[in-house]
N, C-alpha and C positions, 0 to 999 in steps of 0.2 A: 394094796396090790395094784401095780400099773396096768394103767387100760390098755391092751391092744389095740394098735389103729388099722381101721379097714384101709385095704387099697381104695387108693382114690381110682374110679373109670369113668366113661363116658359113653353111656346108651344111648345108641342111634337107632332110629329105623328106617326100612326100605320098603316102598308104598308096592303096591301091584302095580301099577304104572311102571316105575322104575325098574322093576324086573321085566316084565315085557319089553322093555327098550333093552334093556341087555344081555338078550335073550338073542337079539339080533344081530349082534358083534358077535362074527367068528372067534376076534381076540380074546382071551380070556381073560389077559393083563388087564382090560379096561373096566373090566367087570371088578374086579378084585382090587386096582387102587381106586377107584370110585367109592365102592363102598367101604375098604377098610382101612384106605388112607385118606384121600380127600375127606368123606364123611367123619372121620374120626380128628382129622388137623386140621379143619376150619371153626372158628371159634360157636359159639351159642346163637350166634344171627344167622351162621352156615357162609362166612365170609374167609376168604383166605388168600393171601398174595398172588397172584401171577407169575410163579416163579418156579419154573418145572425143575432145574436144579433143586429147589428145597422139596418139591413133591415130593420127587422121586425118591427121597428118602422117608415118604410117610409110610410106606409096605413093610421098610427092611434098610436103616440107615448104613447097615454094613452090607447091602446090592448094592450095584453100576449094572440100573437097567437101561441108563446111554437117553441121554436126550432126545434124543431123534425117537425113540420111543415111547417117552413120555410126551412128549408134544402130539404127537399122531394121535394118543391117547386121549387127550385133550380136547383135539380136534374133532374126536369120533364125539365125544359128550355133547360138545355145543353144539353139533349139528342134530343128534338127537333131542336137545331141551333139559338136560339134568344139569347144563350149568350154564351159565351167561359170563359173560364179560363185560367191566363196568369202571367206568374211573379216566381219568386220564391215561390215555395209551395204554386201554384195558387195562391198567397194571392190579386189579381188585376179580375174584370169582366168589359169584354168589350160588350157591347150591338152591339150585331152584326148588321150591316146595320146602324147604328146610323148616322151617317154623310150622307149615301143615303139617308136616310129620310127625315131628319132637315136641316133648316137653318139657320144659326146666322147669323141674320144682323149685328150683332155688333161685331162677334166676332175678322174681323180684325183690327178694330179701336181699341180695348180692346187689343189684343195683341201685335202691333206695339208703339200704344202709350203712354198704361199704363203696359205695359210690363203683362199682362195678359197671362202668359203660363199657358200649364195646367201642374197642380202639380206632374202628374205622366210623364211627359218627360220623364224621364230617365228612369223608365222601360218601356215605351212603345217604344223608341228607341230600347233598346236592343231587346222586343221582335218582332221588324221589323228587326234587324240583322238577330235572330236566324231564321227567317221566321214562327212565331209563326202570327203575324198580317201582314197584308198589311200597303203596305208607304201609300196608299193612306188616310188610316182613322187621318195621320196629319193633311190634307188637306180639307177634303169633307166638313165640317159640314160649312165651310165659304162659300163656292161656294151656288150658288143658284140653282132652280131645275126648273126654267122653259125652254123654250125650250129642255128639255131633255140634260140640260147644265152636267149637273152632270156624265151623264152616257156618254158622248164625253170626260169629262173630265178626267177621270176614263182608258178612252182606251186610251187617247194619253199622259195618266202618266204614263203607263205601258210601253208602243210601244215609250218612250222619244222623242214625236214627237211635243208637250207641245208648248215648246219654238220654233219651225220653224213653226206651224201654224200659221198665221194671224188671225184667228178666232178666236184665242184663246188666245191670246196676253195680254190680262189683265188678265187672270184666271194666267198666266203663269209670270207676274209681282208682283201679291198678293202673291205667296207661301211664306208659313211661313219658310220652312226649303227646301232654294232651292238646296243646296250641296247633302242633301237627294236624288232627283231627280235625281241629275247628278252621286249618286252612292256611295257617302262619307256618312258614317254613324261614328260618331265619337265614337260611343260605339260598333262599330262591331271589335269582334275579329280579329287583323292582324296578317301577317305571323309572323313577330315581337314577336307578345308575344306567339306566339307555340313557335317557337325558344327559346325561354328564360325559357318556361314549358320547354323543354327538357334537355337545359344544367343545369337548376337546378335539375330535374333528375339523371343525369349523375354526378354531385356533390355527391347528397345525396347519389348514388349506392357506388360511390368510399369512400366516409366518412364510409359507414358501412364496405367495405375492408379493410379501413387500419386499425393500430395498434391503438389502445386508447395512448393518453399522458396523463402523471399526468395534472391535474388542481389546480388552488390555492381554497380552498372552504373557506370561512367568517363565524368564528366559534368565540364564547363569549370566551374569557381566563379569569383569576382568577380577574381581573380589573373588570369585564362586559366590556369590550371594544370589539368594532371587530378586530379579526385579521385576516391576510392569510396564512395557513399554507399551506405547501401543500403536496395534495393527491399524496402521495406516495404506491408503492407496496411495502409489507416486504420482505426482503431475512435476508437468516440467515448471520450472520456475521461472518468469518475466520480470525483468526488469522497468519498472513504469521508464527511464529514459531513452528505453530502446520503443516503444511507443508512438505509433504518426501523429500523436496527438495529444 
């Protein structure tokens, strides 16, 4: 007899916090793609492009709620704190508290064993270097939230006390990115590459001091072929017998 398959969905929650904030927007648009399209179309980290064209179809892909109102929408979130803006030319939004809220039960079986990252790694490392996000939001959304697990969690990833709790010894076994923790971020800028900004600097400064040399430039001759000729400066030409001496 063939199994039935359950719909696949995607359980979010909304903190008391987050109701209180939009509780204070007249709009009710903002309320409602926050919670059942942003919250529902950003992936398992609570990350999702900057890209209000693709929002605005996270409510209702067959509306035209018109840009100009999705952005305003936007607008109203970030200045209350339910989402930030992060990445090169903002082009990334992080659902603030995303990972305190939710929990994926799956998501370290998903990541470990189907190699399940999420797609934006790489900027979201960098922007835990720049100190644009917290390390923690690698972490939170697999941890679970009972006992107030989350928020012990939280203080002894900070206070790197993780790994010498006993209590916490499996929270601190699961991390997905444990070098993270211990302080290596492999996309934070090192002294290393300042140093190497600088003496390229100091190259480029001296390259504008010195003198220019001719170069060969690749110009067509009467063949059409390439050739090299090269860039010379004209001087006039003296004849040693025209000479007083």
């Amino acid at each position: 007899m063939p199994v039935k398959n359950e719909p696949v969905g995607k359980l979010v929650m909304v903190s008391q916090s987050q109701r209180d904030m939009l509780v204070d927007i007249d709009d009710i648009f903002v309320s409602h793609l926050f919670t059942y399209g942003i919250q529902f179309d950003c992936d398992f980290w609570g990350i999702l492009p900057n890209n209000p064209q693709d929002i605005s179809r996270c409510l209702n892909p067959d509306m035209n709620y018109g840009l100009d109102r999705v952005q305003k929408a936007l607008d109203d979130m970030e200045r209350l704190g339910l989402i930030q803006y992060f990445g090169k030319d903002n082009f990334l939004i992080y659902v603030v508290d995303y990972g305190r809220n939710n929990y994926i039960d799956t998501l370290n079986l998903n990541f470990n064993t189907h190699s399940k990252k999420p797609k934006y790694e790489r900027e979201m490392m960098i922007a835990v270097a720049n100190g644009e996000l917290c390390p923690t939001i690698m972490e939170l959304p697999q941890i679970a939230k009972k006992g107030g697990m989350k928020n012990k969690f939280i203080t002894a990833y900070l206070n790197k006390t993780l790994h010498k709790d006993s209590k916490l010894e499996t929270q601190f076994n699961k991390l997905f990115y444990k070098d993270l923790y211990f302080g290596e971020n492999k996309y934070a800028k090192s002294s290393t590459d300042v140093d190497i900004e600088i003496d390229k600097h100091q190259v480029n400064k001296n390259e504008s001091i010195a003198e220019s040399e001719p170069i060969s430039v690749p110009i067509l001759d009467s063949s059409n072929k390439l050739s090299n000729i090269k860039n010379t400066i004209e001087r006039e030409v003296i004849d040693e017998k025209d000479l007083p001496f």
